[in-house]
C-alpha positions in Angstrom: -47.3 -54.9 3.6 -47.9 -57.1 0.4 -44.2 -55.7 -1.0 -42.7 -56.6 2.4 -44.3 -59.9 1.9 -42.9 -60.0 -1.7 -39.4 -59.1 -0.7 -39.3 -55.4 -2.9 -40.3 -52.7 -0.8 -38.2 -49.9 -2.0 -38.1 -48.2 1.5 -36.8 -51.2 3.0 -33.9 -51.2 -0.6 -33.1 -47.9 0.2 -32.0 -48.4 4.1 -30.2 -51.3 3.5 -28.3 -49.0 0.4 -27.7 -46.1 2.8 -26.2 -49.0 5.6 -23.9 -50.6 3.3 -22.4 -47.3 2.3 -22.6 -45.8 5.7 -20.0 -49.3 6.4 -17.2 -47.4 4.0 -17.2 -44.4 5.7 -14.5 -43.2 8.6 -16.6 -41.0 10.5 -16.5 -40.2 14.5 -19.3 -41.5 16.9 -20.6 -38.5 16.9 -22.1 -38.4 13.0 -22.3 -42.1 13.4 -24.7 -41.7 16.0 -26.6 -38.8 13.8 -26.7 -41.2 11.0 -28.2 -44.0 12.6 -30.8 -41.9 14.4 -32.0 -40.1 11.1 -32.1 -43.1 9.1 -34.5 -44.5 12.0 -36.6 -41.5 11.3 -36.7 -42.7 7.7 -37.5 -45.8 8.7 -40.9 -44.9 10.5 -41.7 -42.3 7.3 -44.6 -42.8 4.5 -42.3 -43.6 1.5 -45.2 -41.5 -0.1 -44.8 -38.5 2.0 -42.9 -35.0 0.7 -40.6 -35.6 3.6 -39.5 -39.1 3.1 -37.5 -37.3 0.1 -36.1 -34.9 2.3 -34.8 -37.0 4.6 -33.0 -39.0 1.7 -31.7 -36.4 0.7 -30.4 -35.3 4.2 -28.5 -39.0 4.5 -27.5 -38.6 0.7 -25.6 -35.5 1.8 -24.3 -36.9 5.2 -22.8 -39.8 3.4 -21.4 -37.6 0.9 -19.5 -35.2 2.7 -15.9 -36.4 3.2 -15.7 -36.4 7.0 -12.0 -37.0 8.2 -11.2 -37.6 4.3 -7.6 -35.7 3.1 -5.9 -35.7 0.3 -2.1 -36.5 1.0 0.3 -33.4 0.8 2.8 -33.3 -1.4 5.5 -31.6 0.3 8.6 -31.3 -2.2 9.3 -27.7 -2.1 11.5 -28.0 -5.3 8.2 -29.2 -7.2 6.3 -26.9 -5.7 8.5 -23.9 -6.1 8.5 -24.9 -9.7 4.7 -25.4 -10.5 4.5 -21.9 -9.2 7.1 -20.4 -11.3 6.1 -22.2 -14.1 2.5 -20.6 -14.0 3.0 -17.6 -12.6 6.0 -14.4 -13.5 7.2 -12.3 -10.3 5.0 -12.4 -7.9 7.9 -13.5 -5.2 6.1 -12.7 -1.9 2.6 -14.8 -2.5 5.0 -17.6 -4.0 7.5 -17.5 -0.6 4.2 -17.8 1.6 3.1 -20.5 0.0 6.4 -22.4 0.6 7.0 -21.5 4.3 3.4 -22.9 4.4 4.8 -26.3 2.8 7.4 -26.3 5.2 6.1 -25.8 8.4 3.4 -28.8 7.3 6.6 -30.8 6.6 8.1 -30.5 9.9 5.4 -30.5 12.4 3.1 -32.7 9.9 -0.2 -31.1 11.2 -1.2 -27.7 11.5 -4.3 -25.0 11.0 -4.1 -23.7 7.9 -3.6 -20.4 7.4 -6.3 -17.9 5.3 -4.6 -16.0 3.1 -6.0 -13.0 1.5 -4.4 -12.1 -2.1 -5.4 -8.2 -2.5 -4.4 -6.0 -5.7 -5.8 -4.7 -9.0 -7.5 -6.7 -11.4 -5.7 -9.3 -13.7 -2.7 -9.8 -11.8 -3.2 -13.6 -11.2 -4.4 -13.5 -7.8 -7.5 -16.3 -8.8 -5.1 -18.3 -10.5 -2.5 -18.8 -8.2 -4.8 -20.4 -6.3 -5.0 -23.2 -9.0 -1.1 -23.0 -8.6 -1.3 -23.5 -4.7 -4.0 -26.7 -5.2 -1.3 -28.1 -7.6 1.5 -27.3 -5.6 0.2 -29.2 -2.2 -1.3 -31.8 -4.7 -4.9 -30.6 -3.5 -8.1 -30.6 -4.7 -9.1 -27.3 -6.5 -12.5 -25.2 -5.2 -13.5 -22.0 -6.0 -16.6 -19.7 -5.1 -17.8 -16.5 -5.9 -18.8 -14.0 -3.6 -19.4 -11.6 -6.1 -23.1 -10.1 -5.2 -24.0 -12.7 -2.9 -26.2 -11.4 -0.3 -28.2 -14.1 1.4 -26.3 -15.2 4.6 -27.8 -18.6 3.6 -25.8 -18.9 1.0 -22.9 -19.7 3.4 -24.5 -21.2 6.6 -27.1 -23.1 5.1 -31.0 -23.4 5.3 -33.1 -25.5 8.1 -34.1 -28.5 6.1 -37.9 -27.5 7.4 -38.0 -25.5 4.9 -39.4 -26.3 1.1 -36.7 -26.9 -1.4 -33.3 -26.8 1.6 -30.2 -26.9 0.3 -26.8 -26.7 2.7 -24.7 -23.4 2.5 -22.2 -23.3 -0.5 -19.0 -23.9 2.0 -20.6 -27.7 2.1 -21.6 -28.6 -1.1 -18.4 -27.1 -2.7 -16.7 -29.7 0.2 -19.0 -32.7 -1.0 -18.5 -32.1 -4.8 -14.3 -32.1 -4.2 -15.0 -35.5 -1.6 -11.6 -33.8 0.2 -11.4 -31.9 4.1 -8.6 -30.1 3.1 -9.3 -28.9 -0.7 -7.6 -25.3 -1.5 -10.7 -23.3 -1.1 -10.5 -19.9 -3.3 -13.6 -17.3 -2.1 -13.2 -14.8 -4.8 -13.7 -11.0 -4.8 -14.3 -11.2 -1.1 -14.8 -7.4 -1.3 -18.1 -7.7 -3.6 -19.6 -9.3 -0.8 -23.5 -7.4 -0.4 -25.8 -6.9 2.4 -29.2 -7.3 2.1 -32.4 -8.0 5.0 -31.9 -12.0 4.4 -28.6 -11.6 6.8 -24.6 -10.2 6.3 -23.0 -13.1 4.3 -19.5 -11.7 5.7 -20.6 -11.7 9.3 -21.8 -15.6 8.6 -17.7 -15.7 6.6 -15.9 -14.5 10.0 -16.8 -18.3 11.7 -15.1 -19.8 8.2 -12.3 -17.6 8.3 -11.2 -17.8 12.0 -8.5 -20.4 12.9 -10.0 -21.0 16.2 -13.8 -21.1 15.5 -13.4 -22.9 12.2 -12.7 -27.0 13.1 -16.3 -27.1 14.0 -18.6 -24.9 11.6 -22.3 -25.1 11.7 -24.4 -25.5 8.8 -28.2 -25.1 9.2 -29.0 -27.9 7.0 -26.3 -30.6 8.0 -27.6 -29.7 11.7 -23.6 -30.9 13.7 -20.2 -29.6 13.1 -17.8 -29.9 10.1 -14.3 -29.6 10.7 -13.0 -26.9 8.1 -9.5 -26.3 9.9 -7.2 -28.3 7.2 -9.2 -26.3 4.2 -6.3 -23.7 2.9 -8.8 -20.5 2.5 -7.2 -18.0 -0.2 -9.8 -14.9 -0.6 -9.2 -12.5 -3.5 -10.0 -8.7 -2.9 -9.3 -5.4 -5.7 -10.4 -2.7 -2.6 -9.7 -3.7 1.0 -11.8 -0.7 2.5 -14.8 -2.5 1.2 -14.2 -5.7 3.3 -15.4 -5.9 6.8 -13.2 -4.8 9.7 -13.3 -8.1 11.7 -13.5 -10.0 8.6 -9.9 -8.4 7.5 -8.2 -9.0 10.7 -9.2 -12.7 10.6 -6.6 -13.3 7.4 -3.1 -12.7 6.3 -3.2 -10.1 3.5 -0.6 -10.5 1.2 -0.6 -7.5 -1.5 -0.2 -8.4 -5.4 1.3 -5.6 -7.0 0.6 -4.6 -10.8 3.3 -5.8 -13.5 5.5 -3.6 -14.9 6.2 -3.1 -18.9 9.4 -5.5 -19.0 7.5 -8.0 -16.7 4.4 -8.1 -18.5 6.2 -8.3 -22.0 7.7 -11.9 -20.8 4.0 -12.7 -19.5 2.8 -12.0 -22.6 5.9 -13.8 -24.9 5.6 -17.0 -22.1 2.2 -17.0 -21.2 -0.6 -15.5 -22.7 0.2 -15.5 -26.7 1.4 -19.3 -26.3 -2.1 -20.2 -25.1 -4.1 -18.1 -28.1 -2.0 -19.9 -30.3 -3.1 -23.2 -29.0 -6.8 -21.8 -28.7 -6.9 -21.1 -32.2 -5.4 -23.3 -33.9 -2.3 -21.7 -35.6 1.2 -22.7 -35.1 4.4 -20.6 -33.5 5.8 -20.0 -37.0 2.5 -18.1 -38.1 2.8 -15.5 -35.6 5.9 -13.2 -34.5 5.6 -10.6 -32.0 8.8 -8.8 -30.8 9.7 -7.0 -27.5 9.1 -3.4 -29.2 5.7 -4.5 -30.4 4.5 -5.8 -27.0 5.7 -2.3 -25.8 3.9 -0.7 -28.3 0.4 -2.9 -27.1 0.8 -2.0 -23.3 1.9 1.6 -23.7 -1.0 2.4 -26.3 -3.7 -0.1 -26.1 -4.0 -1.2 -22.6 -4.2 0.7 -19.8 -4.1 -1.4 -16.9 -1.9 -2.7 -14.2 -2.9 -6.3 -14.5 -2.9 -8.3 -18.2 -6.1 -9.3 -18.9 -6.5 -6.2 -21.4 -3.1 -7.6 -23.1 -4.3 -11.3 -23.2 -7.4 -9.9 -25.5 -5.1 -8.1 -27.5 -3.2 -11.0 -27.4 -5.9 -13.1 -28.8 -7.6 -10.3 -31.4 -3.9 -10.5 -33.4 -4.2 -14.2 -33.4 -7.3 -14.4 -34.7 -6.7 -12.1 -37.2 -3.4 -13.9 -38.4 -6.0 -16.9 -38.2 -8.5 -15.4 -40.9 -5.4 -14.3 -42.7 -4.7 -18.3 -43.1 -8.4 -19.7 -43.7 -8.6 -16.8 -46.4 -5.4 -17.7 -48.1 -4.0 -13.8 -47.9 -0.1 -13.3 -47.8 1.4 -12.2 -45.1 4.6 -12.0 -43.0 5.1 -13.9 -39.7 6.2 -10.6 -37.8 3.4 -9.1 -36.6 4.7 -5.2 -37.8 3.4 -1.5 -36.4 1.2 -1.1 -39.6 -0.2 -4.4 -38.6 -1.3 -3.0 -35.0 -3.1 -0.3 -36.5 -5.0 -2.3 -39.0 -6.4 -4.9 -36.5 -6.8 -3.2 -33.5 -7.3 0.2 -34.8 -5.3 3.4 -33.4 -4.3 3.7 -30.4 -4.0 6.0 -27.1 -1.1 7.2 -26.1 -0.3 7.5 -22.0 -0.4 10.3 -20.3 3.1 11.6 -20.3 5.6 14.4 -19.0 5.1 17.7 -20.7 7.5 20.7 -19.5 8.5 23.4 -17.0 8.1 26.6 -18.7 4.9 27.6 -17.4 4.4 28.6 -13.1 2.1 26.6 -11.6 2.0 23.2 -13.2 3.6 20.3 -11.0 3.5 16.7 -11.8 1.5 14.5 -9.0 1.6 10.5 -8.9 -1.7 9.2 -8.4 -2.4 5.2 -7.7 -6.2 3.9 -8.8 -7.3 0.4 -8.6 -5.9 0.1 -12.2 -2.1 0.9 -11.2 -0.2 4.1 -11.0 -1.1 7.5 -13.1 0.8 11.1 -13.0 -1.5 13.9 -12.7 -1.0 17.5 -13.3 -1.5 20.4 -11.1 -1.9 23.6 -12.3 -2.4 26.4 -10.8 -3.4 30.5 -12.0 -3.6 33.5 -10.5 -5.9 36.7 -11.3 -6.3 39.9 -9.1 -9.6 39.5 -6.5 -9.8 39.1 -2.5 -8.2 35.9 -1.9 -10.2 33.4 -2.6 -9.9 29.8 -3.2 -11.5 27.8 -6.5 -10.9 24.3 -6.9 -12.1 22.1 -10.0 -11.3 18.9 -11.7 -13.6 16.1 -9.6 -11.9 17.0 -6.7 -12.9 14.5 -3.4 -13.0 16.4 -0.1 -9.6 14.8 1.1 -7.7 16.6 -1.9 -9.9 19.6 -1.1 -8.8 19.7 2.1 -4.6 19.3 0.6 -5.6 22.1 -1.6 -6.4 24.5 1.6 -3.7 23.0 4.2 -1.1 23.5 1.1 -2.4 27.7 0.7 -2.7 28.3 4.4 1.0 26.5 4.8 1.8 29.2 2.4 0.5 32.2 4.1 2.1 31.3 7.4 5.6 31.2 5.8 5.3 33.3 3.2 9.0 35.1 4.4 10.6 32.0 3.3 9.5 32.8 0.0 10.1 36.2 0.0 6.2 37.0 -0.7 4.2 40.3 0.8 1.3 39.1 2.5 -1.1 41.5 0.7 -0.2 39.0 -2.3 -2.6 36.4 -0.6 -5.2 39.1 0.4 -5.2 40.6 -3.5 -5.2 37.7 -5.7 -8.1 34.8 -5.8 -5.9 31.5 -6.8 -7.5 28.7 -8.9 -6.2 25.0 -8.4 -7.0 22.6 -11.4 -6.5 18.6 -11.5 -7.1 17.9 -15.5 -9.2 15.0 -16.9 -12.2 16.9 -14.5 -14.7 13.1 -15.7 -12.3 10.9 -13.6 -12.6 11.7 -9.9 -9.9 11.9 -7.9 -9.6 12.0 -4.2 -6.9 11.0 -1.0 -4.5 13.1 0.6 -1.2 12.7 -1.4 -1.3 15.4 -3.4 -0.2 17.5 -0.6 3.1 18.4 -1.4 2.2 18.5 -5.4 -0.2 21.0 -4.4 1.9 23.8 -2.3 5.2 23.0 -4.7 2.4 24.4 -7.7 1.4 27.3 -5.6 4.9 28.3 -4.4 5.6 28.1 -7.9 2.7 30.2 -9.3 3.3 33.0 -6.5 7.3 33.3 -7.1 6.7 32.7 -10.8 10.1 30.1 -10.4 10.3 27.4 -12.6 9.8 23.5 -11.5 12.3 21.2 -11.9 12.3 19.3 -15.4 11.5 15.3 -15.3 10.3 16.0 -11.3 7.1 14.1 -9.7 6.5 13.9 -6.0 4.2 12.5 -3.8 3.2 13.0 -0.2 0.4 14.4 2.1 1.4 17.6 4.0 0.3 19.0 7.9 0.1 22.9 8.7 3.1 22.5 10.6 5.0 21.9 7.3 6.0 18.3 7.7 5.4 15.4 4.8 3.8 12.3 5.6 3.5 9.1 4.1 1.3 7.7 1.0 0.6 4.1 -0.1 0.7 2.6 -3.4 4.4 4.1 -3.7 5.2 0.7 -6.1 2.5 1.7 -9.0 3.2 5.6 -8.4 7.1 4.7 -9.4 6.3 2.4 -12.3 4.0 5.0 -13.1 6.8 7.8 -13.0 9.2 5.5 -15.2 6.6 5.1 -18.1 5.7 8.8 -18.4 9.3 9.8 -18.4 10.0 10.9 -15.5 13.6 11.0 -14.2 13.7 12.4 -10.3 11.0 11.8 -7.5 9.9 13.5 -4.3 9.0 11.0 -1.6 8.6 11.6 2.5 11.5 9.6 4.2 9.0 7.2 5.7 8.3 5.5 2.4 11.8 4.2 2.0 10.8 1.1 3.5 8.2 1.0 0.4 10.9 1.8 -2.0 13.8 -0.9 -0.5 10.6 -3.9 -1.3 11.1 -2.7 -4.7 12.9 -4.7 -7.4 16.2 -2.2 -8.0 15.8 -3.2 -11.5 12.9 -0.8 -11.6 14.6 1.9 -9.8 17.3 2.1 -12.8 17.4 5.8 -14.1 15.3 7.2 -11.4 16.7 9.8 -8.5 14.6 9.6 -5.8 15.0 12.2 -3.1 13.8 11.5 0.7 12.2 14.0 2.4 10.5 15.1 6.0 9.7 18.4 6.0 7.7 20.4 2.6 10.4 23.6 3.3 13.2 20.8 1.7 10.3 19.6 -1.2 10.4 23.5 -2.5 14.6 23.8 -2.0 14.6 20.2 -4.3 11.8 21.3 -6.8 11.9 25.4 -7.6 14.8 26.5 -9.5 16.4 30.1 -8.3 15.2 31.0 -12.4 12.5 32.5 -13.4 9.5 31.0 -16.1 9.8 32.7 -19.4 6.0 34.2 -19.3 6.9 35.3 -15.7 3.9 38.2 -14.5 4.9 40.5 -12.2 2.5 40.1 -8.7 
């Protein structure tokens, strides 16, 4: 009462503060009439009280959140084509989305955004081109990682009853870019845990759906929040770890691994212009040619991304830098001698050996890395038929590996082979490398093609990998990841491929660039995989069954 009388009562300062910015803002009746009603309640409160903080904090937030406040588009699809070339190589599919985006919002001016869902290995860019997007559209920039979040709170929001409240991450991400319609990146949406505080992706699918999202609850804020002009772009390396209804809620767009010659002019535009700048040296103190980049991703980094050959990248700089500051001599070109004496030696890919022994087919394999080849091999000893598989196996292959032996016994006359063979001889199946597991069905034909192989002792053909999963009935179905498994193919050597007919369509998205000095045969049925892949001749070491 005496401050009243004195004119300085802070309470009475701090309502007439929240009023005159609550006159700036453009909000609907609806929050208007929140407002007004919880700054009453603040009003009647003990300025002395626990709550009476709470409560300012509650208007703090409600004035701070940018209701009905957008940034203006940019919608030049020339700039924007170029900001995304500029900052990212290849990629053509993510980059074409993002401009049929920009032109549908140029036409009809207004629309839901959609939520986009960039899914591929690691280090491909698929974070970053969300910075690309946000500069594109001329929007504000978020980003939030759902890496090991398990507290459904974390998104929706906690009752501000509760000691210490604090609105879900969606809103104070909002409040710190002051935008409605920010480029909103939630990364590694497939790391997302589960825990007894709540499913955070359950509490994601009212986010992430189109038609739920323009009015999304937070427990704290207590109304709606209109979330339909945020551009959602979640990241993901493994889509079987992300919740059915979650995934059907966005528009996966896959973002395929580099290949050598594409990552070479990453590396030459990109990533060793940055360490340059980073540490300090200048253009003329470091060369690095074509052969030597091929040299780096071949031997040193085994990925299908480039965030391996971006720390390379950076280790030669800052070698060439202590090279400087220690006044040593040296030559700009960065030479083979010079790999080995600042990165050490290297490891040299898995490549295409020969056909001279029975039994031993080359596989393709695809990993969350990229593409691999894998071996086969198969032997034979005298026994009573039975079946030994090692080398990690998961129960899928396991499963190939009996399918592909059975396959065999049931048309054994195609072959030529006695069915006592089968009843005589125990057969051994081995996938080498046994640490790594391995797992998934498209071995198949790999499989049977090594076993025809090891029971008609007939060579394989040379430079040959296939890939496809097989039935009993003898037909060859289709596999995914057919991209890596060719680039894959190319960089072990590898000159012809096996794949089933359905994967053609996989093959035509392909850049024909990569194709160049493949053969790749198309296939239905596995009785046309062993006419393509066994020669009519014999191995050298052939035993006679």
């Amino acid at each position: 009462t005496i401050q009243d009388e004195l004119g300085d009562n802070p309470q009475t300062q701090d309502v007439q503060d929240f009023k005159d910015r609550a006159e700036k803002k453009k909000w609907n009746t609806v929050i208007e009439k929140l407002f007004k009603k919880e700054l009453e309640k603040m009003q009647r409160m003990n300025p002395q009280g626990a709550e009476y903080t709470v409560q300012m904090n509650y208007l703090d937030l409600l004035l701070d959140l940018p209701w009905g406040e957008y940034t203006k588009d940019n919608l030049d699809l020339n700039r924007a084509r170029k900001i995304l070339e500029k900052d990212h190589f290849g990629l053509e599919k993510v980059k074409e989305r993002i401009l049929e985006y920009l032109a549908v919002l140029k036409i009809k001016g207004n629309m839901k955004s959609p939520i986009l869902c960039f899914y591929g290995p690691p280090g491909v860019g698929k974070t970053s081109l969300g910075k690309s997007i946000a500069e594109a559209l001329g929007r504000k920039y978020v980003r939030m990682s759902l890496g090991g979040l398990h507290d459904e709170a974390e998104i929706r929001g906690h009752r501000k009853t509760y000691i210490g409240a604090m609105p879900g991450r969606i809103v104070q991400n909002l409040k710190k870019t002051a935008s409605a319609n920010p480029v909103f990146v939630l990364d590694e949406v497939d790391k997302l845990g589960r825990s007894n505080h709540g499913d955070p992706s359950s509490a994601l699918l009212e986010v992430l759906d189109p038609e739920q999202n323009h009015a999304f609850y937070d427990n704290y804020v207590e109304t709606e929040f209109d979330l339909s002009r945020v551009l959602f772009v979640a990241t993901a390396n493994n889509l079987s770890m992300v919740q059915g209804p979650l995934l059907d809620r966005m528009e996966i767009i896959e973002v395929n691994g580099y290949t050598i010659e594409e990552k070479i002019q990453i590396a030459k535009r990109h990533l060793l212009p940055k360490q340059i700048t980073d540490h300090g040296i200048t253009k003329k103190d470091i060369l690095v040619e074509d052969n030597i980049w091929e040299k780096l991703i071949e031997e040193y980094s085994n990925e299908s991304g480039v965030r391996g050959l971006d720390k390379l990248a950076a280790k030669l700089v800052r070698n060439r830098a202590r090279q400087i500051a220690m006044d040593e001599k040296f030559t700009a070109k960065i030479s083979q001698a010079d790999l080995f004496t600042f990165l050490g030696a290297g490891r040299s890919r898995t490549k295409y050996d020969n056909n001279e022994v029975a039994g031993v087919v080359t596989g393709l394999a695809w990993t969350s890395v990229g593409g691999d080849i894998l071996f086969i091999e198969s032997s034979i000893t005298k026994g009573k038929g039975k079946l030994t598989l090692t080398g990690n196996l998961g129960d899928v292959m396991k499963e190939s590996a009996v399918i592909a032996l059975e396959f065999l016994k049931a048309h054994s006359a195609y072959l030529d082979l006695d069915q006592e063979l089968f009843e005589k001889h125990n057969v051994h199946i081995h996938v080498p490398e046994g640490a790594t597991p391995k797992d998934g069905p498209s071995a198949g034909v790999t499989m049977l093609t090594s076993l025809a192989s090891l029971f008609t002792q007939r060579k394989v053909m040379k430079n040959l990998a296939m890939t496809g999963e097989i039935t009993l009935r003898g037909d060859v179905l289709p596999v995914g990841g057919i991209k890596e498994k060719i680039l894959a193919a190319k960089r072990a050597g590898i000159t012809t491929l096996i794949l089933c007919n359905k994967n053609k369509q996989d093959v035509d998205e392909i850049n024909q660039d990569y194709l160049k000095g493949l053969t790749i045969h198309y296939v239905s049925k596995m009785n046309e995989v062993l006419n393509l892949a066994l020669l009519k001749e014999k191995v050298k070491s052939a035993i006679q069954l």
